[in-house]
DSSP file (Angstrom, degrees, kcal/mol; ACC not computed):
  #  RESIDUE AA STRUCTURE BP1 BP2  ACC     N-H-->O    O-->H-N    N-H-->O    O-->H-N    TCO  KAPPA ALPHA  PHI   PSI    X-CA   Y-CA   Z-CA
    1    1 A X              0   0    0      0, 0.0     2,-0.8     0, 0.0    61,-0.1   0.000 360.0 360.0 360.0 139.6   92.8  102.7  120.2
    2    2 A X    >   -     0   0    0     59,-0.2     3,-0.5    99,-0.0     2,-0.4  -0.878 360.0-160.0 -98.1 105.4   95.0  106.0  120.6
    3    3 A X  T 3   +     0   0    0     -2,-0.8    86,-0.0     1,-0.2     3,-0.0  -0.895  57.7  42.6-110.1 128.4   94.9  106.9  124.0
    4    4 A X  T 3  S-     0   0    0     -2,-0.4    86,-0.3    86,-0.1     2,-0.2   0.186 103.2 -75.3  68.1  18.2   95.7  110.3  125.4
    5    5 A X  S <  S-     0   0    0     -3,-0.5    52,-0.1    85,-0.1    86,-0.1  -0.628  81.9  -6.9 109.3-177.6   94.0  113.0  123.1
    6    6 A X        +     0   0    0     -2,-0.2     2,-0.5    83,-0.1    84,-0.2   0.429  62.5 138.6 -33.1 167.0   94.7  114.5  119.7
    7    7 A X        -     0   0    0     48,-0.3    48,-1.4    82,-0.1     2,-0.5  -0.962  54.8 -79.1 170.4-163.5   98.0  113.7  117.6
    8    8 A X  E     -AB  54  87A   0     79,-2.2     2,-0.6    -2,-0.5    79,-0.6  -0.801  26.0-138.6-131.4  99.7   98.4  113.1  114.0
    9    9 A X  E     -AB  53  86A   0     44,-0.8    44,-1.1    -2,-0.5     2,-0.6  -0.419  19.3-162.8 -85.0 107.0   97.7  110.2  112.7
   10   10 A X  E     - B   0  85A   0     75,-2.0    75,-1.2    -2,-0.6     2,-0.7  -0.764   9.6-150.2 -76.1 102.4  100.7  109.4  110.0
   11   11 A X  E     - B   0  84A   0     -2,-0.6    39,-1.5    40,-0.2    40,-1.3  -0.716  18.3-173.9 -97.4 118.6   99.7  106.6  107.4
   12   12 A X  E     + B   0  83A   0     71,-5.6    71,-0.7    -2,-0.7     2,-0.5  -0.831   4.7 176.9-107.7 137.3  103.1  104.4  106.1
   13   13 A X  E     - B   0  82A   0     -2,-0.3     2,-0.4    34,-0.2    69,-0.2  -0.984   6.0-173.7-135.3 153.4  103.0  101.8  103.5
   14   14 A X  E     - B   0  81A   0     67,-2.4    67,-2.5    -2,-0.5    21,-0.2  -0.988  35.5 -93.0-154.0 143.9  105.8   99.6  101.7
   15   15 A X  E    S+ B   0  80A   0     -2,-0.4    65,-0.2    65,-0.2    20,-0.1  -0.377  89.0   5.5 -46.9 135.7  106.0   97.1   98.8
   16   16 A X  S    S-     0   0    0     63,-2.2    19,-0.3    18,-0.1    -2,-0.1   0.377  97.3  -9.4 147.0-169.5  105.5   93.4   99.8
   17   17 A X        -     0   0    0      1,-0.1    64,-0.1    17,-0.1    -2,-0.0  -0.117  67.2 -86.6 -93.5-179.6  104.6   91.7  103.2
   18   18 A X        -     0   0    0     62,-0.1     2,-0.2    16,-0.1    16,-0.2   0.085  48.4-130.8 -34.4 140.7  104.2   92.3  106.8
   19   19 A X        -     0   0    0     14,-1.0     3,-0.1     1,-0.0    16,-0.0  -0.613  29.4-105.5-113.8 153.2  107.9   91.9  108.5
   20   20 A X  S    S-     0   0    0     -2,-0.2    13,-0.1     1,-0.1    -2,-0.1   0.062  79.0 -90.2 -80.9  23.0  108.0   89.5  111.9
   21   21 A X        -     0   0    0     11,-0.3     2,-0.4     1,-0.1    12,-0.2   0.859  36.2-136.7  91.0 109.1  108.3   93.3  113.6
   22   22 A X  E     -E   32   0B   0     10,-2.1    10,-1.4    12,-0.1     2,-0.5  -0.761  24.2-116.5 -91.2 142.8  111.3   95.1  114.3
   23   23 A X  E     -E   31   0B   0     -2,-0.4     8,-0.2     8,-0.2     7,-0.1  -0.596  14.5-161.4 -83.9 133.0  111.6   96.9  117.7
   24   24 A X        -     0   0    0      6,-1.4    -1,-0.2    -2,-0.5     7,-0.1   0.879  39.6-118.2 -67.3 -40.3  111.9  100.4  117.5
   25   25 A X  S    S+     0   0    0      5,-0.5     3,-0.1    -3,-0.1    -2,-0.1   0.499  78.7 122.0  92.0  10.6  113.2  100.6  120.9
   26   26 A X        -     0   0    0      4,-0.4     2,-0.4     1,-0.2     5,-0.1   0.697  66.5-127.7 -54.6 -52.0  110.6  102.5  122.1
   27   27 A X  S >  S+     0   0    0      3,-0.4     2,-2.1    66,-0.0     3,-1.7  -0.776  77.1  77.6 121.0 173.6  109.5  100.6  124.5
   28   28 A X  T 3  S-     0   0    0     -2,-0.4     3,-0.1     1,-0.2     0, 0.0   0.422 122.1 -66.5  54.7 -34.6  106.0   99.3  125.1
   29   29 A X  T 3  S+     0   0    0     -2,-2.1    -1,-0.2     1,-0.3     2,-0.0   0.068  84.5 157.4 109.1  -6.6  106.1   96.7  122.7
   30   30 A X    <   +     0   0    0     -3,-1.7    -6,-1.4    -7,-0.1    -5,-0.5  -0.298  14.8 169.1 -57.1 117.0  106.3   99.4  119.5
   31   31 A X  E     -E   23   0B   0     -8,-0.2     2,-0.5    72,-0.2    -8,-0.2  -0.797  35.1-121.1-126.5 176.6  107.9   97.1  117.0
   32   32 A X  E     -E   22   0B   0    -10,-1.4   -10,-2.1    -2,-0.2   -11,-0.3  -0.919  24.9-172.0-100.5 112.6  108.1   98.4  112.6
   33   33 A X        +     0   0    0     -2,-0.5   -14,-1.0   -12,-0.2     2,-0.3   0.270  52.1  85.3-112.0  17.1  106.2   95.8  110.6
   34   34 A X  S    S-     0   0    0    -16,-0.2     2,-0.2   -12,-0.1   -12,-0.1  -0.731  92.6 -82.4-119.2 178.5  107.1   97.0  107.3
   35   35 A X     >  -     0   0    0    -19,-0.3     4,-3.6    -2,-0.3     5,-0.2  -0.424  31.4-155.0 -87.4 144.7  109.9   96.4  105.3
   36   36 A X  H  > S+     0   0    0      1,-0.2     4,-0.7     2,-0.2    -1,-0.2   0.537  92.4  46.0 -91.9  11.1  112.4   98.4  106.2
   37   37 A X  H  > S+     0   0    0      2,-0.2     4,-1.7     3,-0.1     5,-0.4   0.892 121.6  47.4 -82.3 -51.6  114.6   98.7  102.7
   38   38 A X  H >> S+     0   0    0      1,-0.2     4,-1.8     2,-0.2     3,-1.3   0.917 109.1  46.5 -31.6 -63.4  110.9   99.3  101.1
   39   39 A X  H 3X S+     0   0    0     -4,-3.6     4,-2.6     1,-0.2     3,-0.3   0.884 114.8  58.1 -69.7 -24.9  109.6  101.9  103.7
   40   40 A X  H 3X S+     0   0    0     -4,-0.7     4,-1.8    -5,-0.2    -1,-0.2   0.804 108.4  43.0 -28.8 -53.0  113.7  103.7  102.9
   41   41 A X  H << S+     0   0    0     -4,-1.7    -1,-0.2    -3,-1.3    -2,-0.2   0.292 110.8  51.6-101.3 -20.4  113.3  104.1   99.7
   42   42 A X  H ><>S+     0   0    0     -4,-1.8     3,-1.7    -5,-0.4     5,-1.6   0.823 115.4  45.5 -76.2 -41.1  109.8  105.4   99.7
   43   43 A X  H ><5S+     0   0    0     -4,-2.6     3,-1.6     1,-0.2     5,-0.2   0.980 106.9  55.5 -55.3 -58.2  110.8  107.9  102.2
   44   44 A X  T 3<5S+     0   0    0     -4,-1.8    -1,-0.2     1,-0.2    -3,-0.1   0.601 108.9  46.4 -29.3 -26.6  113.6  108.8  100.5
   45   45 A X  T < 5S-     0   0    0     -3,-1.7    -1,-0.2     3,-0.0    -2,-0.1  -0.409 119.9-106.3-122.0  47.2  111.6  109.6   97.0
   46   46 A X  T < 5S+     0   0    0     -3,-1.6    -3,-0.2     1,-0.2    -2,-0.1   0.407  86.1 123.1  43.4  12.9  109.2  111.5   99.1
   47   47 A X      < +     0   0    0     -5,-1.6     2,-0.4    -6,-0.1   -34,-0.2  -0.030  54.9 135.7 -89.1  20.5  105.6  108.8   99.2
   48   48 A X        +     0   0    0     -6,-0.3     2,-0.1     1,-0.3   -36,-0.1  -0.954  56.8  20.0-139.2 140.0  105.9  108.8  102.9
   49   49 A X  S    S-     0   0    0    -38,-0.4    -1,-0.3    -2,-0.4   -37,-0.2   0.259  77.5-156.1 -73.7 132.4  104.0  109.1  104.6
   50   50 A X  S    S+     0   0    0    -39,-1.5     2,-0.2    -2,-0.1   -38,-0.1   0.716  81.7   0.1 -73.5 -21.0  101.4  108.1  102.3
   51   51 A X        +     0   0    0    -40,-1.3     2,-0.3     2,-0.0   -40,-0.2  -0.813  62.9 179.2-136.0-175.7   98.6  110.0  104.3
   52   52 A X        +     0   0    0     -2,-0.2     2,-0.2   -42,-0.1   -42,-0.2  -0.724  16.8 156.2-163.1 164.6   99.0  112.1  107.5
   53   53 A X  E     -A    9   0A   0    -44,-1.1   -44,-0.8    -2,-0.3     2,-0.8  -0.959  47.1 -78.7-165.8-171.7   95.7  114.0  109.3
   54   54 A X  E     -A    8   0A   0     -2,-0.2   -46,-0.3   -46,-0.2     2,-0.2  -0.786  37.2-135.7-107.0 120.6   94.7  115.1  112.5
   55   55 A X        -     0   0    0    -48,-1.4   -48,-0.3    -2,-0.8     8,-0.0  -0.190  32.4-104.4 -77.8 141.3   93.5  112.7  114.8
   56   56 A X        -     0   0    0     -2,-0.2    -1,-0.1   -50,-0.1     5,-0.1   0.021  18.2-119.1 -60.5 173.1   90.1  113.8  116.9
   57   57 A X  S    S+     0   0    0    -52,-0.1    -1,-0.1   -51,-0.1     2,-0.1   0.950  93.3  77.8 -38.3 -77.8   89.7  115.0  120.6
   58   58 A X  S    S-     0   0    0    -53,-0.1     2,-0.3     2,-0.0   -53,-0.0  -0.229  80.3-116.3 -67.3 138.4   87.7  112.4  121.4
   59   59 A X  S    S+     0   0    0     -2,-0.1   -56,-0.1   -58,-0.1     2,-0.1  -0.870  82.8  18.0-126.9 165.8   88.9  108.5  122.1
   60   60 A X  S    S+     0   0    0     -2,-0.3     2,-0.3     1,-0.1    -1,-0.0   0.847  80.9 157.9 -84.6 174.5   88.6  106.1  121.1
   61   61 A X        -     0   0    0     -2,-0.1     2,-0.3    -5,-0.1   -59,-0.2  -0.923  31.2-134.2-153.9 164.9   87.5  107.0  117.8
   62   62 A X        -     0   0    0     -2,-0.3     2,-0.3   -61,-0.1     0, 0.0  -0.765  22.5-176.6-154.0 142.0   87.5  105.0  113.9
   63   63 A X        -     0   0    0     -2,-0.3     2,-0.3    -8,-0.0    -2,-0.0  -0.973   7.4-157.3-153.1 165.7   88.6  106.8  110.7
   64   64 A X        -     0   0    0     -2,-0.3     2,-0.3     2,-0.0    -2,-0.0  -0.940   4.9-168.0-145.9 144.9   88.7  105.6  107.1
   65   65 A X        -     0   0    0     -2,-0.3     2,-0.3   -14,-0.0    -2,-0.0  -0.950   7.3-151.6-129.0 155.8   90.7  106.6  104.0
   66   66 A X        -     0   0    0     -2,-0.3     2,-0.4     2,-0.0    -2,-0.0  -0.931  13.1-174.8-123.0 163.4   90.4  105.8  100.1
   67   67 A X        -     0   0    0     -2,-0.3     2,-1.1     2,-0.1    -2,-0.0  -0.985  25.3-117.2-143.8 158.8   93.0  105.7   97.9
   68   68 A X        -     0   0    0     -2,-0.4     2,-0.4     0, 0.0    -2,-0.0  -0.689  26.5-177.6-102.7 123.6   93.1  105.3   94.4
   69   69 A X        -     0   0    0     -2,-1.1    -2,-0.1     1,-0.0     6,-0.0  -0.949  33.4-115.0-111.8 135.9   94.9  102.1   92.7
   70   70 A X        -     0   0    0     -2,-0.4     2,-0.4     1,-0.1     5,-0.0   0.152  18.7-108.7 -20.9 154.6   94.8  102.1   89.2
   71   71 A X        +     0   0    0      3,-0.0     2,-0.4    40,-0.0    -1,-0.1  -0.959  64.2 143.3-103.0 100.6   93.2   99.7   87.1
   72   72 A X    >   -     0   0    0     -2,-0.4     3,-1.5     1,-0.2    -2,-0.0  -0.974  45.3-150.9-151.9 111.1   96.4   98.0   85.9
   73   73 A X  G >  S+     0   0    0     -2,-0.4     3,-0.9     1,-0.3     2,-0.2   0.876  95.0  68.0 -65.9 -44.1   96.1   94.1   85.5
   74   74 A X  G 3  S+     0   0    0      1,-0.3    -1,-0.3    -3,-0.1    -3,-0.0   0.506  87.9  58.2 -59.8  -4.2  100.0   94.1   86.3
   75   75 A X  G <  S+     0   0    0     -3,-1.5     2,-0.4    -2,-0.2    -1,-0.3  -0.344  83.1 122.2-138.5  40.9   99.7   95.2   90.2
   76   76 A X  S <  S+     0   0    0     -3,-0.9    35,-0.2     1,-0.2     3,-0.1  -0.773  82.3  18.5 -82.6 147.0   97.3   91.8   90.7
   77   77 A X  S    S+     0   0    0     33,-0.9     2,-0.6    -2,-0.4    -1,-0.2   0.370  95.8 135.0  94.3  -4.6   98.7   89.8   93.1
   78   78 A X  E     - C   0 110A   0     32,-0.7    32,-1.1    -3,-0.1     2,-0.3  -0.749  44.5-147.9 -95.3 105.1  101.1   93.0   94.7
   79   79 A X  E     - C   0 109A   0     -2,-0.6   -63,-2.2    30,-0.2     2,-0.4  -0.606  17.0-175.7 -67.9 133.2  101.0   93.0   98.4
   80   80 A X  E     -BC  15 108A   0     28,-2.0    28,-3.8    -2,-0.3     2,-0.4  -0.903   8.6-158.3-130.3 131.5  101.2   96.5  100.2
   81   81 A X  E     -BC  14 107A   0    -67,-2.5   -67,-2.4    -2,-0.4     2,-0.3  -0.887   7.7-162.8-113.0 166.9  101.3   96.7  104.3
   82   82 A X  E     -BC  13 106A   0     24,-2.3    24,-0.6    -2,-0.4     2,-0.2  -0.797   8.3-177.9-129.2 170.0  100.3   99.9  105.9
   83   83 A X  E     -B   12   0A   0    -71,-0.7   -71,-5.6    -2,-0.3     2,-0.4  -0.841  20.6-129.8-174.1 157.4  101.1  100.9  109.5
   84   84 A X  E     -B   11   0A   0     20,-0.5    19,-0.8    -2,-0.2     2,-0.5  -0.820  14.7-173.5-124.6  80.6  100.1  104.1  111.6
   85   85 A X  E     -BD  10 102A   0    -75,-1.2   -75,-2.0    -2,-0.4     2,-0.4  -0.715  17.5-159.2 -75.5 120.7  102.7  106.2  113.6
   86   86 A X  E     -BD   9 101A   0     15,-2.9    15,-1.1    -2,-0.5     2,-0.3  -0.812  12.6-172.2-109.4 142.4  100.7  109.0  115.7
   87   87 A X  E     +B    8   0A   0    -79,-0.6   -79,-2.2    -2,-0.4    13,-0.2  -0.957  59.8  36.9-134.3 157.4  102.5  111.7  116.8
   88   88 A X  S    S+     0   0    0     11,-0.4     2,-0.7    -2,-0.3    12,-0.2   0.626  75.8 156.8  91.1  21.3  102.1  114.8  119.0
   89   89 A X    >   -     0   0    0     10,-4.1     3,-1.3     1,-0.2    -1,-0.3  -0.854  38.0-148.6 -91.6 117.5   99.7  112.1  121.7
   90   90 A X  T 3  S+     0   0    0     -2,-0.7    -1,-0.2   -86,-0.3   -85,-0.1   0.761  98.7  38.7   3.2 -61.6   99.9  113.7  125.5
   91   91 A X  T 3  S+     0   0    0      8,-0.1    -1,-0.3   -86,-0.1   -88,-0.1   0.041  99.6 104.2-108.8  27.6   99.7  110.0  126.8
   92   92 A X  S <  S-     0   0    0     -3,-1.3     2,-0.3     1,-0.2     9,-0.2  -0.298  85.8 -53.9-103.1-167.3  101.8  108.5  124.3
   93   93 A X  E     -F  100   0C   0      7,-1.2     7,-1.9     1,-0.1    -1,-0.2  -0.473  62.6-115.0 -39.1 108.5  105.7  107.2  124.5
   94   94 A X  E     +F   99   0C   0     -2,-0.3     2,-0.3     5,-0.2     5,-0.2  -0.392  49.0 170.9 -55.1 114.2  107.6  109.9  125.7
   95   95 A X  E >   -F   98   0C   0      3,-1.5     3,-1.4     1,-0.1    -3,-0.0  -0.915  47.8-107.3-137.3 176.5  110.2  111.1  122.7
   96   96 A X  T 3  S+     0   0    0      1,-0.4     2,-0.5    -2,-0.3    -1,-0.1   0.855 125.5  47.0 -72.6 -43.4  112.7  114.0  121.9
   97   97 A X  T 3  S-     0   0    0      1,-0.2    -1,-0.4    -3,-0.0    -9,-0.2  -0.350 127.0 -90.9-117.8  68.9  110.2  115.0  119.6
   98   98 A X  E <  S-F   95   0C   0     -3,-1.4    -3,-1.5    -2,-0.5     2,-0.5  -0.361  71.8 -22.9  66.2-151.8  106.9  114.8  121.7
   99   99 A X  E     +F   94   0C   0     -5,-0.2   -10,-4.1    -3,-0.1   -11,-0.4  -0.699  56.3 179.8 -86.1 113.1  104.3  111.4  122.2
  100  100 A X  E     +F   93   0C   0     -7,-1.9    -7,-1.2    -2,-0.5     2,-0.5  -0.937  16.9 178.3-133.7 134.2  103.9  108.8  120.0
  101  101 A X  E     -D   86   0A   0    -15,-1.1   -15,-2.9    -2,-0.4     2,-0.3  -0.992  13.8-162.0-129.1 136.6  101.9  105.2  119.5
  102  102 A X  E     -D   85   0A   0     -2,-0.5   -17,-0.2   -17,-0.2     2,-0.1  -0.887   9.8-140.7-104.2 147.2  102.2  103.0  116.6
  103  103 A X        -     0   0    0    -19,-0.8   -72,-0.2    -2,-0.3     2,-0.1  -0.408  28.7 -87.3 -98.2-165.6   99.8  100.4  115.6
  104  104 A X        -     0   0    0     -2,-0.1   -20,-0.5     1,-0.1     2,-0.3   0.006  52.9-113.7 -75.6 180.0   99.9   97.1  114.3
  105  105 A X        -     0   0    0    -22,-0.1     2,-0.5    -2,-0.1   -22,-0.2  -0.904  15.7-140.6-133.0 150.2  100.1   97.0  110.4
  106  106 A X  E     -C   82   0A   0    -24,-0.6   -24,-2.3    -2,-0.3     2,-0.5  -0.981  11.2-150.2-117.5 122.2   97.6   95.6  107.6
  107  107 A X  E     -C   81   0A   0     -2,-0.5   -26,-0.3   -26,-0.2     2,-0.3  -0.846  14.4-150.3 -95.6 138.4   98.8   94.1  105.1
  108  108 A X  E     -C   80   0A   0    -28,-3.8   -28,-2.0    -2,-0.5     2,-0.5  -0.834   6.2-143.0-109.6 138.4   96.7   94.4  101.7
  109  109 A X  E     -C   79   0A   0     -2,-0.3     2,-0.3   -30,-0.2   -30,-0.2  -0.978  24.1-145.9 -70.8 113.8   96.1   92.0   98.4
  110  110 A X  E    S+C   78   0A   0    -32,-1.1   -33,-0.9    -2,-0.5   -32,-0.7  -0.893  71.3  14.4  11.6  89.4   95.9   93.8   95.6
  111  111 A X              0   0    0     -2,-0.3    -1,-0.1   -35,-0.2   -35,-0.1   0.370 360.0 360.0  97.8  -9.9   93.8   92.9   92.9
  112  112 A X              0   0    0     -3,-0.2    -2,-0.1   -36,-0.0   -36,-0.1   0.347 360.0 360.0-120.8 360.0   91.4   90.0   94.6
């Protein structure tokens, strides 16, 4: 649940699996569970954040995305985690560049 109002819900993903969670230093318990050379090097070639939208008014609240994966017998077996940095939340972590919560991360199978 995103607790304090509106924000922007920023969707992150990197090749391979969930990382035991690095602390951001945030506080709170906000730790990074993907990996961080992956999520570098997608940022760096400009696929992150993979999604970003505006998160509603109302809390708590559920949202859903599709994405499209190829049908490419070769990307069977390729694990992807996601994780969700919200930014611009009222009640969130207090930072230099406004309020922020992160969730926990889902890591995805590919192919099964």
């Amino acid at each position: 649940m995103i607790a304090g109002g509106p924000g922007t819900l920023n969707v992150y993903w990197a090749l391979g699996p969930a990382t035991p969670g690095l602390d951001l230093g945030l506080g709170f318990g906000c730790s990074l569970y993907l990996g961080p050379a992956s999520l570098q090097s997608l940022y760096l070639g400009g696929l992150e954040p993979i999604a970003s939208l505006p998160a509603p008014v109302l809390q708590p609240f559920t949202t859903s995305l599709a994405f499209h994966i190829p049908f490419d017998p070769t990307l069977a077996g390729t694990i992807v985690t996601t994780q969700v940095l919200v930014t611009g939340v009222p009640g969130g972590i207090p930072t230099m560049g406004g309020g922020v919560q992160v969730t926990n991360a889902l890591q995805l199978l590919l192919g099964y």
